[in-house]
N, C-alpha and C positions, 0 to 999 in steps of 0.2 A: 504493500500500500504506500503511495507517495504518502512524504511525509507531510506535506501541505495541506493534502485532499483531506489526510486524517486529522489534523490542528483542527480544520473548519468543523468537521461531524462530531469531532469531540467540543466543542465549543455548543454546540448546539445540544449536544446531548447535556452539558455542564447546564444550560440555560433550561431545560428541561425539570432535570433534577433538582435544579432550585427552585424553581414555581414548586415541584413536589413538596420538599422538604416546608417551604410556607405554609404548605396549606394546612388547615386544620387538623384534617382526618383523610388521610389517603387508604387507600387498599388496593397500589399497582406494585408486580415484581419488577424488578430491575430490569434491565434491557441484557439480554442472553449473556452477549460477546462484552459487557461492562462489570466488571469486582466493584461495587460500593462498599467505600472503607467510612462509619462512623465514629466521628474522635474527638478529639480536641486536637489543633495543629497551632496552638498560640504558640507554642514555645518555638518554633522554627526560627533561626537566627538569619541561616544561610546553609545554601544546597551547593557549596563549593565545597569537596568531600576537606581539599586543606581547610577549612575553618568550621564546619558543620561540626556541633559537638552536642544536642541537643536530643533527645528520643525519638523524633516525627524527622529531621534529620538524617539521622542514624539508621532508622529503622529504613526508608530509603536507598540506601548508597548499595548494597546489596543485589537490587533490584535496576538500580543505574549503571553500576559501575562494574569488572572485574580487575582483579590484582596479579599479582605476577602468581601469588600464590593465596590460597584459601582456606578457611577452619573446613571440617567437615562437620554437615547437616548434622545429623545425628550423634556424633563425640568432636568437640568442638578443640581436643587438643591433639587431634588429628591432622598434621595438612597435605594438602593436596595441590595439585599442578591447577591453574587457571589461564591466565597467558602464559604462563610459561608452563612447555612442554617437559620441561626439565632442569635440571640443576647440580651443577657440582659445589659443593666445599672444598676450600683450600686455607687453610688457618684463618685469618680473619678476612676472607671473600670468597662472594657468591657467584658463579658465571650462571646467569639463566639464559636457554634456548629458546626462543619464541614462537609460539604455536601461530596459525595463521587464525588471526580474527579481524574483523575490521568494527569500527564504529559504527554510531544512529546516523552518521554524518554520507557512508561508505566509504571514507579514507579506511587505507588498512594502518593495522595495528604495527608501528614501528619501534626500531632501538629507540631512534629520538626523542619517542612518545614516554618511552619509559622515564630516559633521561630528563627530561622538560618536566615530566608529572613528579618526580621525587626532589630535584632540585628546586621547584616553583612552591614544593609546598614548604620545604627547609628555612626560603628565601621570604617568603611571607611571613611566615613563624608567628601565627595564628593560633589559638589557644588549646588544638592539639598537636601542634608540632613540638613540643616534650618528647612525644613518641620517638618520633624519627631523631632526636637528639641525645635519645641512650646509646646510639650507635658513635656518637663524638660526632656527628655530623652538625655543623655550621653554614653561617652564609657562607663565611670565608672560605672553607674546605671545601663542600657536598662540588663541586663542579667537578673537582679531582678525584672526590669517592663514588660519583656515578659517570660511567661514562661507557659509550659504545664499541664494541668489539668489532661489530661487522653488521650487518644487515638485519642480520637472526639473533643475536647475541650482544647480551651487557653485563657490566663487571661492578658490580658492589663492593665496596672496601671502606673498613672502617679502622678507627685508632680505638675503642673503647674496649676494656677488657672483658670481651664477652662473646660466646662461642658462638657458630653458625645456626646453632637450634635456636638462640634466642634472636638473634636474627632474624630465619624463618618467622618467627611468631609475630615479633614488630610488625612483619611486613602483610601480616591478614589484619590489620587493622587501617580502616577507611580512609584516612589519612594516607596511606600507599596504594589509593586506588588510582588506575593510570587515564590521564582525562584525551585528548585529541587535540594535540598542539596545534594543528593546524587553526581549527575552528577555535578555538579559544587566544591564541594570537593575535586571531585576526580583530577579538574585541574588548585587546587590551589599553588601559588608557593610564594615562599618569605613570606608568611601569607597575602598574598593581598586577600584572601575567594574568588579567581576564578576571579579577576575584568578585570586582562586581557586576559581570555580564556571567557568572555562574552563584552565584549570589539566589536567583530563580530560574537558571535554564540548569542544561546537564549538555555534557559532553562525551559521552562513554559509551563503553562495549557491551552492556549490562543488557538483560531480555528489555527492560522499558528505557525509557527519553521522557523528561520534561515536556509537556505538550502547552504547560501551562500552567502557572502557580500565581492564584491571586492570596496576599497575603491574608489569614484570621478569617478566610471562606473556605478556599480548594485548592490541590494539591490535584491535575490530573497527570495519570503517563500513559502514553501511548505504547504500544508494540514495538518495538527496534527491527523493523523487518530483516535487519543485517546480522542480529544477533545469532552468536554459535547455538544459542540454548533458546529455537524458538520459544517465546511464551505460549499458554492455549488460548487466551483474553486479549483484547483488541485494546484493553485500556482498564486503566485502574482509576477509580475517581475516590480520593482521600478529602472527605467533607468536614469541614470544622464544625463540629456542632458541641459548642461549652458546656450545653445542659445536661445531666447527665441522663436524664427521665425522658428527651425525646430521643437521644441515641439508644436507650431502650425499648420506644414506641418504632422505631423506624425498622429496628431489627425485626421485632415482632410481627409487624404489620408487612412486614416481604419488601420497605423502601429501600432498607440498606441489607447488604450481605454478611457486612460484619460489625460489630461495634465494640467498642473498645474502654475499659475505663468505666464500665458502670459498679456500682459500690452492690458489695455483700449482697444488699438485700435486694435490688433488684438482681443480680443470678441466683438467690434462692428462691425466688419468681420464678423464673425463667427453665430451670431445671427440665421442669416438668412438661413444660409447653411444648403440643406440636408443631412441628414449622422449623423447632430453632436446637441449638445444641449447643453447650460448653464446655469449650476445651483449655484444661488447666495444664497451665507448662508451667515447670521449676525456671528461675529467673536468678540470672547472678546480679541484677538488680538489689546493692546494699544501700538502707534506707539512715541516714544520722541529721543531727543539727549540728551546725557548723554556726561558731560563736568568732564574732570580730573581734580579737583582742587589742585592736585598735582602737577602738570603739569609744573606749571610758577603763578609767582604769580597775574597775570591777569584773569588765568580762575580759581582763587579762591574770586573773588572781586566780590558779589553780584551782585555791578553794572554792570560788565560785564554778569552776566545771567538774569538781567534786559533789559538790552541793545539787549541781544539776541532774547529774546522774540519778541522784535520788529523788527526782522528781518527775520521773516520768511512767504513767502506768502501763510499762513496756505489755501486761499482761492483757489489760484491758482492752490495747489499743489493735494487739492483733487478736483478740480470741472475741473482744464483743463488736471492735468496730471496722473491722477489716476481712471476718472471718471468712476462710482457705484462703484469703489473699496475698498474706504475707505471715510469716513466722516470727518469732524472737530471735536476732539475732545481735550481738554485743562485741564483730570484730570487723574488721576492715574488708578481710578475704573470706568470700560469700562460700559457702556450705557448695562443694565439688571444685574447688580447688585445691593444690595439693597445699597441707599444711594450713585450713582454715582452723581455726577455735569455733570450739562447737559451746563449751562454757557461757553462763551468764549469771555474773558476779554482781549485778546489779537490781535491784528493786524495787519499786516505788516504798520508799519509808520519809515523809515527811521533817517528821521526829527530830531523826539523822541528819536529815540536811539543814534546817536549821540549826541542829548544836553545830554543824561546820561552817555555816554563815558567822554565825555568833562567835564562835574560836578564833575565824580568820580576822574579826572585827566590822565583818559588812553589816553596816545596818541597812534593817529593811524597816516599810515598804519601801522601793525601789522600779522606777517602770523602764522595761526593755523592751523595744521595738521590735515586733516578729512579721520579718515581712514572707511571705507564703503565695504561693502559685493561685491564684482563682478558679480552683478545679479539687475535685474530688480524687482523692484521699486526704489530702493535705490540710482542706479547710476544715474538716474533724476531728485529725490528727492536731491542729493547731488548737483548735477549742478545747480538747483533750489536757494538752499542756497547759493551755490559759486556766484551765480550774485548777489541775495539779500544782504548778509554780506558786497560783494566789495562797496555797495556803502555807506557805513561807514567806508571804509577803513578796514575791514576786508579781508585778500585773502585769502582763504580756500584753503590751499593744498592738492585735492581729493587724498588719496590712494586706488588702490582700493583692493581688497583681497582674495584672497579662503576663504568662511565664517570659516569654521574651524580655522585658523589662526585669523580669523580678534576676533572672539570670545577670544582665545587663550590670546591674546593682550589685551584684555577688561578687561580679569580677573586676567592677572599679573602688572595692572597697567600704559602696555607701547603705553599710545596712553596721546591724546592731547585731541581730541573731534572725537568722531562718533555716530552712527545711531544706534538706537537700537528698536526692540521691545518687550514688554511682556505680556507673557500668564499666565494668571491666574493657579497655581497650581490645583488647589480644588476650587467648588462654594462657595465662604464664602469673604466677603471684605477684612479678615486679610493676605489674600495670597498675594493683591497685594501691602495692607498697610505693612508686612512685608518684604517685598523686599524694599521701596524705604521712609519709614519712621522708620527704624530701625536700628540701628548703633553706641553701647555704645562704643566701645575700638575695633572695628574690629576684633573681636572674631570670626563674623558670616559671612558666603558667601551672601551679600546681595548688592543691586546695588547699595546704599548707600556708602558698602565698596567700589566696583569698583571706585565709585565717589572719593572717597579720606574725604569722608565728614562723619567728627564725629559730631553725635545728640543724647545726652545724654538725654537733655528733652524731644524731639520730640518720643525719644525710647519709655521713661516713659508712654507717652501717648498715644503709639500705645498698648504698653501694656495690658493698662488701658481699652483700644477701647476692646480690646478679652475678655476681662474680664467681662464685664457688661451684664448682663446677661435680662435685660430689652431692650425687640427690637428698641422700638424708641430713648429709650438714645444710645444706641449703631450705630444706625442710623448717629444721630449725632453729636457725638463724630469721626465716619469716612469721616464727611461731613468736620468737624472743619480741620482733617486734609490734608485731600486735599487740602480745600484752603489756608492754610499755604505753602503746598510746590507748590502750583499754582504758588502762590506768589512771592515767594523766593527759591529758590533751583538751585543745578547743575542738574537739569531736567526739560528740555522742551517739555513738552506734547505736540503734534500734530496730531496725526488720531486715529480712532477708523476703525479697519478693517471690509472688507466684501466681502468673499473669494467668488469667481467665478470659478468654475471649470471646464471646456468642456469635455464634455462626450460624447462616439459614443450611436448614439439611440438603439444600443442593448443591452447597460449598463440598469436592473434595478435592483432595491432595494441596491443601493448606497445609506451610510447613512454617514452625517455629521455631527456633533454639534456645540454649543457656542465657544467652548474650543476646544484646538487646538490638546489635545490629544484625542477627539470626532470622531475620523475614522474610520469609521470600511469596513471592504472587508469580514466578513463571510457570508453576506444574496446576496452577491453581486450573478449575474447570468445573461448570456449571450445568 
């Protein structure tokens, strides 16, 4: 299908589906050859896989893009050949062979592509290119650690001390997804390498293409007619819809095919109903509140992220107000990675947390700004805390926020305290010991930064954790340091997710995974 011919009929279909979705009370099934996805898509930042760090993002790039190499579907610390056909190791470099694929575009898939897509994201250095910088890769360097062999062939080399497997694994994460130098050159401006003409389009080998993304409405992709992995669906149309009560009415009612994000109690509705079906997948989605210790100098007082700990009714919040949704959990590294803490050393005791307010000298009352996502789980979970905290004299001032914005805030510093979760980049424990035990001089985009919290030693020994190349010391040395930031940190771990999805029953070969960028709509069929 031209890709034009198809922009317009999806465009028309998009205009369709929203009169639907207006109307009061519909009772039409979808159109055959269209997946309706019902969600919430506020948080989207940007669909350029270098800066795209967000769930509705994420969950995307999959579906857009292919890597040199891939987790697999089903065991995600598996990987597998994608553009690249093959691979040799040589101490610290990778030569990949390249499989013949071409883009949405019909360019084929080259060295140069590779090269341009790993250096452009290095060179941007966007708030996950951390990733690609475990490997020592910089602006100044990546030009001489990616470069072209020959036609079929490109050569990875790095300085950082760390083996080819972990390599490997950096490189299934979206951030190494390889875009089409061609077309994205061509609509580059300021020297940004195209980041805000991929901002809302897509450039990739992936079964779908950007057809269209209006932002805090729709998310549509088209088919990639060029793609190795035909899809069976002509188009996916990803509908923002906030409320969480009509992305359960639309599921119901045959509008949408999937919906996403509805709370407990509408899928224990839903269980039952003919029409529709729910599918519960284990999620390395780890759920914590992240405290500014910039802030004021109370949310930098250990005592106070002692005191906190003790205020939150981890029990209540998965087993009355989340239930099968998410679990207890109390460490950084999610339950099926290696070397998670399964322990939870914490529990709401009031009592407690005042006598360590009191110790440390913090007088209460006290009010602490909780800014929070404008979507469900979160604004429950926040009410949650706001009675728990009150009765230590904390009073939670819930904000709540367009997730975009509320992200926004997090990562310039301007908030007090809020809610956060995080997904594992790549299967490996350094992706999420990276994020929240790493933090020499705030050099690095890392939640530590966000946090305001410099750890010089704590870095040392995350370092140290990537580096050992012996499985069970490396085990636990990631054990060592979870429970150091268990312990002590501006990070209060709280759930280990477990995503539920409601599907109409003519949804099959829908596939999910661990990991949040695990989604895939090409085998999908109606």
């Amino acid at each position: 299908m031209n890709l034009a011919v198809g922009r317009a009929k999806l465009l028309g279909t998009v205009f369709s589906l929203g009169l639907l979705f207006g109307a009061p009370v519909t009772y039409a099934d979808t159109p055959p050859n269209v997946l309706v996805v019902a969600q919430s898509i506020d948080d989207a930042v940007s669909f350029d896989p270098a800066e795209g760090f967000e769930l509705t993002t994420v969950q995307s790039f999959n579906n857009l893009y292919q890597r040199l190499v891939q987790s697999n579907r089903d065991d995600g610390t598996k990987i597998e050949p994608a553009l690249a056909a093959s691979w040799t190791a040589d101490g610290k470099s990778l030569t990949f062979e390249l499989a013949d694929a071409k883009f949405a575009s019909g360019n084929p898939v080259r060295a140069e592509d590779v090269v341009f897509s790993l250096t452009r994201a290095v060179k941007l250095n966007k708030s996950p290119a951390f990733i690609l910088n475990e490997l020592g890769w910089t602006a100044d360097n990546v030009d001489a650690a990616v470069t072209k062999v020959d036609d079929k062939h490109v050569k990875l080399t790095w300085t950082a001390d760390v083996g080819s497997g972990f390599a490997l694994s950096l490189l299934t994460a979206p951030i190494a997804s390889i875009v089409d130098e061609q077309t994205v050159a061509a609509q580059a401006k300021d020297n940004d390498f195209g980041n805000e003409w991929l901002k809302t389009n897509s450039a990739g080998s992936g079964a779908f293409a950007i057809a269209t993304y209006t932002p805090h409405e729709a998310l549509v992709l088209q088919a990639n007619p060029n793609s190795s992995d035909k899809p069976k669906l002509e188009s996916v149309i990803i509908r923002n819809v906030p409320d969480v009560s009509a992305r359960r009415l639309l599921v119901e009612q045959g509008d949408a095919d999937i919906a996403r994000g509805l709370s407990a109690d509408q899928i224990e509705a839903l269980k039952d109903k003919s029409g529709v079906k729910v599918l519960s997948v284990p999620s390395a989605r780890t759920d914590y509140i992240l405290l500014n210790t910039k802030a004021n100098p109370t949310l930098g007082n250990p005592a106070f992220w002692e005191a906190a700990r003790y205020l939150v009714d981890y029990d209540g919040i998965a087993n009355n107000l989340l239930r099968g949704q998410s679990t207890v959990h109390q460490a950084f590294l999610p339950v099926g990675f290696p070397g998670a803490l399964t322990d939870t050393p914490f529990k709401l005791d009031v009592e407690k947390a005042k006598k360590v307010l009191a110790d440390a000298g913090i007088k209460t009352p006290f009010k602490v700004e909780l800014i929070v996502f404008n979507d469900q789980p979160f604004l429950s979970i926040a009410q949650s805390l706001q009675s728990t905290f009150a009765q230590a004299g904390i009073n939670l001032d819930i904000q709540p926020g367009v997730a975009s914005d509320i992200y926004a805030r997090g990562r310039s510093g301007k908030f007090e305290m809020t809610l956060r979760y995080w997904i594992p980049d790549y299967f490996d424990p350094h992706s999420n010991a990276s994020a929240f035990a790493i933090n020499k001089d705030n050099s690095t985009n890392t939640a530590a930064k966000y946090a305001g919290w410099v750890i010089p030693e704590l870095t040392d020994e995350t370092l140290a954790a990537v580096k050992e190349q012996d499985p069970a010391k490396r085990v636990a040395l990631y054990q060592d340091l979870q429970k150091k930031i268990q312990a002590s940190s501006p990070f209060i771990f709280t759930l280990q997710g477990n995503d539920q999805v409601v599907l109409s029953d003519k949804i099959k070969n829908y596939a999910q995974g661990l990991n949040a960028d695990q989604v895939y709509y090409d085998k999908v069929e109606k």
